[in-house]
C-alpha atoms as one frame of an Amber mdcrd trajectory, in Angstrom:
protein
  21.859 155.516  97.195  22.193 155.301 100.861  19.161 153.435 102.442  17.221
 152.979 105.756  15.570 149.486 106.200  12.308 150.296 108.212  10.566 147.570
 110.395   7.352 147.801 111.575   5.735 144.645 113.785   2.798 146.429 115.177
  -0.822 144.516 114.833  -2.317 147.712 115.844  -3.258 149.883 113.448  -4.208
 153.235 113.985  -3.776 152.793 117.475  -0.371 151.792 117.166   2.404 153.856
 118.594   5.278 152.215 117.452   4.192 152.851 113.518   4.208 156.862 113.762
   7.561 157.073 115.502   9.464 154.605 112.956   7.656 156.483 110.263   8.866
 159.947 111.904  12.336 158.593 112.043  11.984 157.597 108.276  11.038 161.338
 107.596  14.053 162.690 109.513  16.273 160.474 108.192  15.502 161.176 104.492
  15.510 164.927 104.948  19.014 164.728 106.782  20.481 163.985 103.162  19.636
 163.905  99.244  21.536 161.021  98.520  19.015 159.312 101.702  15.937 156.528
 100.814  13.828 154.276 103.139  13.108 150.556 101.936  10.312 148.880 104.646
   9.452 145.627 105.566   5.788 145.294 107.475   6.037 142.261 109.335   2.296
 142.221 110.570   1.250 142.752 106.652   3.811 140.098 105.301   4.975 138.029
 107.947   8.096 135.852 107.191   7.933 132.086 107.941   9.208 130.514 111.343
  11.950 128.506 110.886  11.169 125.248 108.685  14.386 123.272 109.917  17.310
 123.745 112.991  19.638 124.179 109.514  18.543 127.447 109.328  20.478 128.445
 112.360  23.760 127.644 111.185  26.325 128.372 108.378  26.020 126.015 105.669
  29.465 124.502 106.369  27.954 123.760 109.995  24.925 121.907 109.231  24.446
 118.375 110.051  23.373 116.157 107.422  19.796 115.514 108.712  19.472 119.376
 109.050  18.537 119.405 105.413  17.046 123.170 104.024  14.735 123.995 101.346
  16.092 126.112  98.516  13.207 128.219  98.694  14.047 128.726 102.423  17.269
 129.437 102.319  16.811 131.926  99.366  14.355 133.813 101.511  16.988 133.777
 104.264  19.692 135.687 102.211  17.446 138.067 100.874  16.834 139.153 104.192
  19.859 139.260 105.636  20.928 141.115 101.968  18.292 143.397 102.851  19.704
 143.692 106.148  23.616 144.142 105.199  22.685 146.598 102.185  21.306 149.337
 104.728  23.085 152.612 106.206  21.055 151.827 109.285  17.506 150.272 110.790
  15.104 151.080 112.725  12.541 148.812 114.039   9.216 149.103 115.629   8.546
 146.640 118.667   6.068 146.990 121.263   5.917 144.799 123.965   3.491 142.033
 123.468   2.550 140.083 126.914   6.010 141.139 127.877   8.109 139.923 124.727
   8.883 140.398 121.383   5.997 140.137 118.732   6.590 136.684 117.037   6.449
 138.181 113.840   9.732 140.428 114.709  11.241 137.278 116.599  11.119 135.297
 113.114  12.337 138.218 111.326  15.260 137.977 113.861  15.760 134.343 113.450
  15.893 134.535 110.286  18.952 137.239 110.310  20.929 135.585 113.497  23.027
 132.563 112.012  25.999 131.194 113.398  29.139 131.164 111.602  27.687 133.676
 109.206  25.889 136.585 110.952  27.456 136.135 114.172  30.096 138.392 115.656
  33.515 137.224 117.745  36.722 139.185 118.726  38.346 137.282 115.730  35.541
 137.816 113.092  33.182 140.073 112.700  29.705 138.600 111.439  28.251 139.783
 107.992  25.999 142.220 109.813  28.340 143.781 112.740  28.492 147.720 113.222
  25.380 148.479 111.596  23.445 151.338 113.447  19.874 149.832 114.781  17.447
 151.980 116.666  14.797 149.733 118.829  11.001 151.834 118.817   9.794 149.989
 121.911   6.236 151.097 123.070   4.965 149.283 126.678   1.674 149.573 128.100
   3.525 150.211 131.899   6.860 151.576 132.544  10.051 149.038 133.562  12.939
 149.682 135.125  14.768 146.051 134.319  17.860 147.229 137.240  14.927 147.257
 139.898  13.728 143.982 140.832  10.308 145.097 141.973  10.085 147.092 138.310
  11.412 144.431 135.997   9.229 142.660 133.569  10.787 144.402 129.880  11.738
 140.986 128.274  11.505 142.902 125.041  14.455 145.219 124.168  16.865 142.921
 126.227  16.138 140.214 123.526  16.797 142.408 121.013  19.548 144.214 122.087
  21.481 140.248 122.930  20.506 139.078 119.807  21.571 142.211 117.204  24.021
 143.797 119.789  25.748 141.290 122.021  25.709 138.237 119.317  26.034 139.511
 116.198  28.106 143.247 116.836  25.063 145.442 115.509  25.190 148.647 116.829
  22.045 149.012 119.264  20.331 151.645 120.456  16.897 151.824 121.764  14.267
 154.204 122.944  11.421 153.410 124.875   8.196 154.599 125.289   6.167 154.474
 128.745   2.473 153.981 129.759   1.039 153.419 126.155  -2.391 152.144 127.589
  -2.814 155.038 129.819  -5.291 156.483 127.325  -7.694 152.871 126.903  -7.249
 151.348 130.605  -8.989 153.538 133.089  -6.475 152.539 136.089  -3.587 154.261
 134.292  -5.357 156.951 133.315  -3.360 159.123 135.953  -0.273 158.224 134.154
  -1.743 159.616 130.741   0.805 163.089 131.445   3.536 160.890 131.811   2.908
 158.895 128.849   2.484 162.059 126.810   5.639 162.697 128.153   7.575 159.817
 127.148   6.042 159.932 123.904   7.758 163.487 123.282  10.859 162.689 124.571
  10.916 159.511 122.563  10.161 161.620 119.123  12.928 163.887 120.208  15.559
 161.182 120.740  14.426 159.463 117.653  14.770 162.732 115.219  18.257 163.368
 116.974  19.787 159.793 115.800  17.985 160.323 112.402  20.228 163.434 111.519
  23.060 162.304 113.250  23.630 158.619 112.738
């Protein structure tokens, strides 16, 4: 059976905005095809472990000797970068936390990017290369990274040089503008525009469900 791997990294809860849309995309995606399942991973409910040792980084063949790894560590490594390889596609939930990725994604994606294994070249493809990922990134404010005076999304450029540029993933990502126009009263006159960019958002997201 064909499989979506489905990331959520919101702390959130019900407020969350990230959570509905992956979940949404989950839903599309399984009713695009009977042969179609959804295996998630809750990052804020099970975190995975920051890297133990620099080891961890590399390709066994490309360790040093004092970059020694614990079988238990390097177990959990494969099994999520298994998890990883064994999908059709992913989506992942990230909202901007103080401008960056939530540090339970980034040691989710630490745990996946290893060089001389995962890693993508001209020559050789890494393990993981071609994949479809779509990026659910929520933000308080709106950025506009090409503007100097509207930069400040440090979030889905990490992502997007990590899974895209460095290891050939297949990136795509949809943002989602003015999240905390409904809780901080000095955005509340974006709150049409956010409602906006939420819809939009859903729309994009169902679109790459059926048709990825």
């Amino acid at each position: 059976m064909t499989y979506l791997l489905a990331v959520d990294s919101s702390i959130t809860g019900p407020d969350s905005v990230s959570r509905p849309l992956v979940a949404e995309f989950a839903d599309a995606w399984r009713a695009a095809g009977s042969d179609r399942s959804v295996v998630s991973r809750d990052l804020a409910a099970n975190p995975v472990p920051h890297l133990t040792t620099a080891g961890l980084h590399y390709a066994e063949a490309m360790r040093r000797p004092h970059e020694s790894v614990e079988p238990a560590a390097a177990e959990l490594q494969r099994q999520l970068i298994d998890e990883v390889a064994g999908a059709a596609a992913v989506v992942i939930g990230a909202p901007m936390y103080n401008w960056s990725i939530p540090s339970t994604l980034k040691a989710w994606l630490d745990h996946l990017h290893v060089l001389g294994a995962t890693t993508s070249s001209d020559e050789e493809p890494g393990r993981l290369a071609g994949i479809p990922v779509v990026v659910v990134s929520p933000r308080g404010l709106a950025y506009d990274n090409s503007v100097p005076e509207q930069a400040g999304d440090y979030t889905v450029p990490a992502i997007e040089k990590i899974l895209a540029e460095s290891m050939g993933m297949n990136v795509t990502s949809v943002a989602v503008d003015f999240t905390l126009a409904d809780r901080l009263p000095p955005l509340a006159e974006h709150s049409a525009t956010a409602a906006a960019s939420k819809a939009q958002a859903l729309e994009r997201l169902r679109e790459l469900a059926r048709t990825l």
